[in-house]
N, C-alpha and C positions, 0 to 999 in steps of 0.2 A: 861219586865224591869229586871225582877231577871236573865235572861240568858244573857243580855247585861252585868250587873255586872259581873258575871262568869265568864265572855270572859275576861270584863277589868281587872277582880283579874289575873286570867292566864295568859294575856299580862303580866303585874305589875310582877309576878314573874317570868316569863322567862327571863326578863331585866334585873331581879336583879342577877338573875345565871351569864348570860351572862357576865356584869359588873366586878360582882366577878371572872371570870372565865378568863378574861380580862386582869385585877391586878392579877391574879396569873403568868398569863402566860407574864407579863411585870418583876415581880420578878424574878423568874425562867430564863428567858431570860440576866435579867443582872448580875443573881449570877452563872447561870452556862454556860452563851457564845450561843455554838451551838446545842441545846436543839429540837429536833424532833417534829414537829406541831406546836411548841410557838416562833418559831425562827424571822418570819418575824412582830413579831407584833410590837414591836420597831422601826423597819422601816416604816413599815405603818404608826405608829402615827409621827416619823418624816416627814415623806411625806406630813402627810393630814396638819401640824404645817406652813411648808414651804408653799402649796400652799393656805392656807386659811393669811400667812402672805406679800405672793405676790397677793391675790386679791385686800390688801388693806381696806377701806370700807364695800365693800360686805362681807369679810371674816369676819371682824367683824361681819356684820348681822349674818351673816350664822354660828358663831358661837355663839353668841348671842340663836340663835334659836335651836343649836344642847343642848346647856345649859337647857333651855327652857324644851324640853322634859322629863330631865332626872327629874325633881323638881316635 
């Protein structure tokens, strides 16, 4: 049981690097344009916005459930 905890504390904080690492590279991206490595994540998030707002319903679930995770 204590290595299962372990595992979830070290999931729990890679997520939260990631996250933050995420929001930086979404700042970065809008304060200075065309930015090396952080450039397409803007578009990504417009992308996954667009197709989770042409699923409709399901995109609601599905983000619903991506929400879900992060709590």
């Amino acid at each position: 049981m204590k290595m299962l905890a372990g595992l979830t504390s070290i999931v729990r904080s890679l997520t939260h690097v990631v996250i933050s690492l995420l929001g930086l590279g979404i700042v970065a991206t809008l304060l200075g344009g065309n930015v090396p490595f952080v450039s397409g994540i803007a578009d990504n998030i417009v992308g996954l916005v667009q197709n989770l707002g042409d699923a409709g319903i399901v995109g609601l679930v599905a983000a619903i459930i991506i929400l879900g995770f992060y709590k």
